[in-house]
C-alpha positions in Angstrom: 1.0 -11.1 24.1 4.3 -9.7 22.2 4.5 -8.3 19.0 6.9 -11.2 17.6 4.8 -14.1 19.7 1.2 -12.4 18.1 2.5 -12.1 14.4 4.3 -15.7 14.7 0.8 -16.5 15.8 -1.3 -15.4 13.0 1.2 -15.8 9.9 0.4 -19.8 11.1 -2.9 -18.9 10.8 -2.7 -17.2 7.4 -0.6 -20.2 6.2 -3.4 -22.6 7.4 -5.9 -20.6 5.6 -3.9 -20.4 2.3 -4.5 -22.8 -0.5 -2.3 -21.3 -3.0 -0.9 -23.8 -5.1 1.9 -23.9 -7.7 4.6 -21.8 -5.9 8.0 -23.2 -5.8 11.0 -23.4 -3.4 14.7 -22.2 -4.4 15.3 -25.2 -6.5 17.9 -23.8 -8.5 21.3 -21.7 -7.8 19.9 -18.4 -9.1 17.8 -18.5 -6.3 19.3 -19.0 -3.8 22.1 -16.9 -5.0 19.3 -14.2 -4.8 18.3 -15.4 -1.5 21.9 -14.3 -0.4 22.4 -11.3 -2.1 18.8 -9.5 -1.1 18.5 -11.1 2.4 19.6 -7.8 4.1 19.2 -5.6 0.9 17.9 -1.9 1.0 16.0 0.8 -1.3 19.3 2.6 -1.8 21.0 -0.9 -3.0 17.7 -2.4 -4.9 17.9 1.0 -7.4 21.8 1.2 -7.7 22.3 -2.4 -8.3 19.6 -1.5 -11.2 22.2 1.4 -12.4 19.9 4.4 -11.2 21.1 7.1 -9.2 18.9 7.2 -6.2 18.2 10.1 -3.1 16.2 9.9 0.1 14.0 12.0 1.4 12.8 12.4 5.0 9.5 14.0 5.2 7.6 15.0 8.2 3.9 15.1 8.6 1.3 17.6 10.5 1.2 15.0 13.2 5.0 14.0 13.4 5.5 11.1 11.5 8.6 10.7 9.4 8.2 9.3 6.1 10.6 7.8 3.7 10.9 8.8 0.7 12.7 7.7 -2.3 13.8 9.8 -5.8 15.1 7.5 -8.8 16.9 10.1 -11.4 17.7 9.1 -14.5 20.6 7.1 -15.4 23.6 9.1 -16.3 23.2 7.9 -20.0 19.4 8.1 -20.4 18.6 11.9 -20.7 19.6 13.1 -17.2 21.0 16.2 -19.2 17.1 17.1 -19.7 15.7 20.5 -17.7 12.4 19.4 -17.7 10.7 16.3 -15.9 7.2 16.2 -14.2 6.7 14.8 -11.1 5.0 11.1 -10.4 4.6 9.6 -7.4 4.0 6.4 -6.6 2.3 5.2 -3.4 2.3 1.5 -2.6 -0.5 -1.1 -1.1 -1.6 -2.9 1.8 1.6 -4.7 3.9 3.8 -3.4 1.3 7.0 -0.8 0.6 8.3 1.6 -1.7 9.9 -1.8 -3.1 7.3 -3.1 -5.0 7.7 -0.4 -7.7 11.2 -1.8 -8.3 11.8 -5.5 -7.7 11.4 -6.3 -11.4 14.1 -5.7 -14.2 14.4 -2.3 -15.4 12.2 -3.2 -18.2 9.1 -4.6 -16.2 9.5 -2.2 -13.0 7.2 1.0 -13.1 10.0 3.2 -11.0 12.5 2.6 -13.5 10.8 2.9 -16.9 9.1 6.1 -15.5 12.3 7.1 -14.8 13.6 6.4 -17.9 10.8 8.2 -19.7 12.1 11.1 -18.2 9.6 11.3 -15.3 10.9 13.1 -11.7 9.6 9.6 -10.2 8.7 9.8 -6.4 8.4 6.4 -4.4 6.9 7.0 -0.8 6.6 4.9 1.9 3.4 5.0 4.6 3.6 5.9 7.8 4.8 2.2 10.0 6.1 0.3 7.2 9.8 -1.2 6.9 11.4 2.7 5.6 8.9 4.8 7.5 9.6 4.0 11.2 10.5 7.2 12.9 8.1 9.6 14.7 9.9 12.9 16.4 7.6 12.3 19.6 7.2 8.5 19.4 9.5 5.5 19.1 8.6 2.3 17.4 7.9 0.3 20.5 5.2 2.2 21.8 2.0 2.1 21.4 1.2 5.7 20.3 3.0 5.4 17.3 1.2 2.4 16.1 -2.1 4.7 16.9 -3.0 5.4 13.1 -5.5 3.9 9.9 -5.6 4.3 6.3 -7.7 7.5 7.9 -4.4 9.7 9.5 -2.7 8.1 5.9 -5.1 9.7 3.8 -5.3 13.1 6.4 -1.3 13.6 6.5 0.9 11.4 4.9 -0.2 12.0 0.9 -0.7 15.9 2.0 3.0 16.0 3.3 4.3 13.8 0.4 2.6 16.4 -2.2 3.4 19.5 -0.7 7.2 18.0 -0.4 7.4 17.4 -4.2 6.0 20.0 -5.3 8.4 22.2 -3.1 11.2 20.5 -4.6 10.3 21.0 -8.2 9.3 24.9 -7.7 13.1 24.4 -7.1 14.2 23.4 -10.5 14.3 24.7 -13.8 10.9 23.6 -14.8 8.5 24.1 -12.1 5.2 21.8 -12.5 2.3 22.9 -10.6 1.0 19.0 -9.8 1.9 16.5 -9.6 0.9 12.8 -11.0 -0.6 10.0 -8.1 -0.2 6.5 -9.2 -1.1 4.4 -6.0 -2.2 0.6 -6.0 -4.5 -1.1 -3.3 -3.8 0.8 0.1 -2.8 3.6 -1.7 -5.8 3.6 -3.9 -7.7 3.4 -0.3 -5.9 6.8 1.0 -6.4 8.6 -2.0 -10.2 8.3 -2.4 -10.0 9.2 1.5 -7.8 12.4 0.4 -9.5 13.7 -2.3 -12.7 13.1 -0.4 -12.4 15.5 2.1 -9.1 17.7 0.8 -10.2 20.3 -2.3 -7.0 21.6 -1.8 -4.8 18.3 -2.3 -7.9 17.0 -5.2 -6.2 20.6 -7.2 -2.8 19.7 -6.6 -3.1 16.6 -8.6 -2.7 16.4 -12.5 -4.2 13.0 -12.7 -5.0 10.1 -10.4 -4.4 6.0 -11.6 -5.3 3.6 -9.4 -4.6 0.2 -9.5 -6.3 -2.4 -8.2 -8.4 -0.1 -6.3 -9.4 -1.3 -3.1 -12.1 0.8 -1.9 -15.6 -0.5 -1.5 -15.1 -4.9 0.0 -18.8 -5.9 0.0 -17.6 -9.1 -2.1 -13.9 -9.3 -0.7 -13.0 -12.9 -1.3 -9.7 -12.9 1.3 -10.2 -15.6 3.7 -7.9 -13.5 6.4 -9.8 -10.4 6.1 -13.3 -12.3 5.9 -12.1 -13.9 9.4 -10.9 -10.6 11.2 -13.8 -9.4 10.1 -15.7 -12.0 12.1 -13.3 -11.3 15.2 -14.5 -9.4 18.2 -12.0 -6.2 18.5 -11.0 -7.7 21.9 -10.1 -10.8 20.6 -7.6 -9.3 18.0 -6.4 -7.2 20.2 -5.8 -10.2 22.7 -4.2 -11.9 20.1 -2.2 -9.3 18.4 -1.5 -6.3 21.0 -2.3 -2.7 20.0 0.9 -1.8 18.0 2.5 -3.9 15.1 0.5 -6.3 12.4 2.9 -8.3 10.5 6.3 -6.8 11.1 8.5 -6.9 8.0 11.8 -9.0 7.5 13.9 -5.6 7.7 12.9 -5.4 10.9 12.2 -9.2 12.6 15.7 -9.8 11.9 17.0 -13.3 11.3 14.0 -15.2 12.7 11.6 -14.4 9.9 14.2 -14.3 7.8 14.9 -17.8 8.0 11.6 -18.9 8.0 11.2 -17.4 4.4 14.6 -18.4 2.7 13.6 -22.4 4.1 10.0 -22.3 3.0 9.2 -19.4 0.4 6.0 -20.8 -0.4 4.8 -20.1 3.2 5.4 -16.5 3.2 4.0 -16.4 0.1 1.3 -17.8 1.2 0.8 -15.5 4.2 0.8 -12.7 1.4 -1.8 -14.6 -0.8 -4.1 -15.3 1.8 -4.4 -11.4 2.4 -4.2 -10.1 -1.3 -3.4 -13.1 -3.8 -1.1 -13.2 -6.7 -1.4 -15.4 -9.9 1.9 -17.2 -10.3 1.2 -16.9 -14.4 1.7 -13.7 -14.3 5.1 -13.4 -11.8 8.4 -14.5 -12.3 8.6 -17.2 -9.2 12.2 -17.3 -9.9 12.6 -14.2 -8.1 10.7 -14.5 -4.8 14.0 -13.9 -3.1 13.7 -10.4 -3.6 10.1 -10.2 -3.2 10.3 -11.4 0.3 13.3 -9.1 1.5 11.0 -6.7 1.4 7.5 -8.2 1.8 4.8 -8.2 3.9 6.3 -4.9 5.1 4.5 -3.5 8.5 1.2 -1.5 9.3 -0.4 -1.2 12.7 -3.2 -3.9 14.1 -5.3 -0.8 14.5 -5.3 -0.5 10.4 -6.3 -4.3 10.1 -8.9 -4.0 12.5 -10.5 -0.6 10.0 -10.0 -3.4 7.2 -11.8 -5.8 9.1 -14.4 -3.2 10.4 -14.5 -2.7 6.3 -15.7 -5.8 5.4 -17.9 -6.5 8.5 -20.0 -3.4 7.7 -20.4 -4.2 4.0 -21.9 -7.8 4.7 -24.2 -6.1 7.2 -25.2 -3.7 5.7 -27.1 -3.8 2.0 -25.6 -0.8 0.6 -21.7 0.1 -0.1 -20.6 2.4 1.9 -16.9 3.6 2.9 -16.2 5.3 6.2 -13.9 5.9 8.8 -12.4 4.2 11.7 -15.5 3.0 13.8 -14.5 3.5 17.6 -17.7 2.4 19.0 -20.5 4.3 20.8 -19.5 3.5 24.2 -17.4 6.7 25.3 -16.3 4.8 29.5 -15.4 1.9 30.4 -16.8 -0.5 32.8 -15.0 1.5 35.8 -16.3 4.8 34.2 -13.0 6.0 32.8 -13.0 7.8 29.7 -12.1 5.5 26.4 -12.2 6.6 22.8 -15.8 6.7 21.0 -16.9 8.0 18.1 -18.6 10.8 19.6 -15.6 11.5 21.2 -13.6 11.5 18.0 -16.1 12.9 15.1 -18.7 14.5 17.1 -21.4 11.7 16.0 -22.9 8.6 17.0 -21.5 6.4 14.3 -18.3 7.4 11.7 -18.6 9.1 9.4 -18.5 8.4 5.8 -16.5 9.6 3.2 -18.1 11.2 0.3 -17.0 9.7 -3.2 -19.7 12.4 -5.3 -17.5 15.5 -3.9 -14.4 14.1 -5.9 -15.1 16.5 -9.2 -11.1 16.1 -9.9 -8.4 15.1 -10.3 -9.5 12.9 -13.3 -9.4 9.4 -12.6 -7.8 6.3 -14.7 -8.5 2.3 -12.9 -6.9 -0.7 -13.9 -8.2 -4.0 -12.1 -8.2 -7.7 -12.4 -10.8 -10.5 -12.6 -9.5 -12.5 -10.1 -8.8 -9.9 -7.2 -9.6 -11.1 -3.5 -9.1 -7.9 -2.4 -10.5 -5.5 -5.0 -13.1 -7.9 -6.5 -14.3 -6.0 -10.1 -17.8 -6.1 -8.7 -16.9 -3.7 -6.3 -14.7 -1.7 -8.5 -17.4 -1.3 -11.0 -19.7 -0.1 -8.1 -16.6 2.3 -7.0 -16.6 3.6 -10.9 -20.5 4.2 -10.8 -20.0 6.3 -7.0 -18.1 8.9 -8.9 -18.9 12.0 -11.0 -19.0 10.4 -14.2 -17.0 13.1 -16.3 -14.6 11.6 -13.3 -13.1 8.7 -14.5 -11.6 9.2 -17.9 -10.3 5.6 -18.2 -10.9 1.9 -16.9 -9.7 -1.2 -18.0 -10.1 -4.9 -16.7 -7.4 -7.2 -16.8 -8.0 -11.2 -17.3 -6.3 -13.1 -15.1 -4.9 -10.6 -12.6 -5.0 -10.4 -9.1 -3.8 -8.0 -6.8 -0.7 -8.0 -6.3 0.2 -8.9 -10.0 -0.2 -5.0 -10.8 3.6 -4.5 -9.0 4.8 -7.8 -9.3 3.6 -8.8 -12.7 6.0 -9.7 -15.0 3.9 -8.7 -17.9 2.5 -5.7 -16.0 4.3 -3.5 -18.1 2.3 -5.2 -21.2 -0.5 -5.3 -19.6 -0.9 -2.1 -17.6 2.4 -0.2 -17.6 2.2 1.3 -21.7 -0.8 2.5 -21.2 0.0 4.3 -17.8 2.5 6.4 -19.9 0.0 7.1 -22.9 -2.4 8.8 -19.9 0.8 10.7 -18.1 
């Protein structure tokens, strides 16, 4: 089945599963005025209309993926004259974009008032999403680019993003030896896979906060993930092909498009049903600009190590957090050769990645108590799993869910002060 025919398929699926209530249409002029103005918006025009000078950055990784990369400076008016600013970089979540950091005002978006704090504030953009879509052996409409997980994410991307930013501050007046890693959901995911396995990368970084840190899903309440989880691999595969999950409006053009700017409240929805937000906490009056640029794309392959994710924790008693499982059959029926884990790692089963080894960087977590995705039980156990002189900071939020921690409009109330008290 196509890519567009299979993600057509399941975003009616997700929509029938969602039961999110209390989302509005564009009622009003000022949303649909926004409708018009961010239906084919960019990064580049999303942090100039917001009066910020902004560069991109291509960056290539070990294994030939190009990244996009964005770099808010200051506004002219708001200390650019200053010699000095250490780096941040922020790394977004699950089905989502450098965006996220910036589709609030200036006052309630984390890439601007980092910026404005004087902060050299890196946005990045994982490998298959709507700004990361080139590959210098690979184009977009084949199946070997769309061969990756959270694993290859955590192996190359953050690596390549580091070393990049670090390179170009060596370059300035003020050198900084780290850098600062603020990541929510996914990229809280990638991280702990990082610093798992990557001494080298765990020095480079002078602290790590994660938000809404998705890690160990043994009581994941998303009804989508619960029901891949359940899926045979065939079946999603059937259903879905081998390359894109959930292409983003950038890139499916007017059809999608159209479908969100007649019926918001489905696409939001579709997002919900994966990660939830609580409409208290967002500004509904700007869903226009939340859905130019989300769900933004990942590969099935990634879904399917979310699903394999969730499957494992309700099998199993423990928590455990491992990579891509590729089976332990290594032919197939007609005895050619098919990738298995032994194959792959050397071992029967995947491995597992190995939260005790992370001794550093330190570690600050924000989470909410209503988070389908990263459910405070299972942050609490992800807390425990590390060296305890680890984490230097945790706070729970009342009322938030996942995706509140980028969209909130009281986020920087809530979480955003006392992310620049730990910087």
């Amino acid at each position: 089945m196509g890519i567009l025919k299979g993600s057509i398929l399941l975003g009616l699926f997700f929509l029938l599963l969602s039961t999110q209530a209390g989302v509005v249409a564009l009622q009003n002029a000022q949303q649909q005025a926004l409708a018009v103005e961010y239906r084919h918006a960019d990064m580049r025009y999303l942090v100039e209309r917001a009066g910020y000078p902004v560069e991109e950055h291509f960056i290539e990784t070990r294994d030939g993926y190009v990244l996009g990369v964005y770099r808010i400076l200051p506004q002219p008016t708001a200390g650019a004259h200053r010699r000095c600013r250490k780096p941040v970089i922020l790394q977004h979540g699950l089905l989502d974009s450098s965006a996220t950091w910036v589709v609030n005002s200036k006052s309630q978006s984390l890439g601007f008032i980092l910026a404005d704090a004087s902060y050299d504030t890196w946005l990045t953009n994982s490998r298959g999403n709507a700004f990361s879509r080139n590959h210098t052996g690979f184009l977009p409409d084949s199946k070997a680019f769309w061969d990756f997980t959270f694993d290859d994410m955590a192996a190359y991307d953050l690596p390549a993003v580091v070393e990049y930013v670090i390179g170009k501050n060596a370059d300035s007046l003020c050198p900084e030896q780290k850098v600062a890693l603020i990541a929510h959901s996914q990229g809280t995911t990638l991280s702990f896979a990082a610093f798992s396995s990557n001494r080298q990368l765990r020095d480079k970084i002078s602290i790590f906060i994660a938000l809404a840190p998705a890690v160990y899903t043994k009581y994941v309440s998303s009804v989508p993930l619960q029901f891949l989880a359940r899926m045979h691999a065939d079946t999603l595969v059937s259903i879905l092909g081998e390359e894109e999950f959930l292409p983003s409006q950038q890139d499916m053009s007017d059809l999608f498009g159209e479908f969100c700017t007649l019926s918001p409240e489905s696409c939001i929805s579709i997002l919900t049903a994966i990660c939830g937000f609580n409409p208290n906490n967002v500004d509904v009056k700007r869903l226009p600009v939340y859905l130019a640029f989300a769900p933004s794309g990942t590969s099935v392959k990634n879904m399917r190590h979310w699903a394999q994710q969730v499957r494992r924790a309700e099998e199993t008693a423990g928590y455990q957090f491992c990579k891509f499982d590729y089976g332990d059959v290594c032919t197939t029926p007609s005895g050619a050769m098919m990738d298995c884990n032994q194959r792959e790692y050397g071992s029967v089963t995947a491995p597992c990645y190995d939260l005790d080894t992370i001794q550093a960087p330190p570690i600050a977590m924000f989470y909410g108590t209503h988070d389908k995705l990263a459910d405070p039980m299972d942050v609490q156990e992800l807390i425990h799993s590390l060296p305890h002189e680890t984490v230097v900071f945790s706070k729970k939020i009342a009322g938030y869910e996942h995706i509140d921690f980028t969209w909130g409009a009281n986020a920087h109330t809530h979480v955003y002060n006392d992310i620049l008290v730990l910087l």
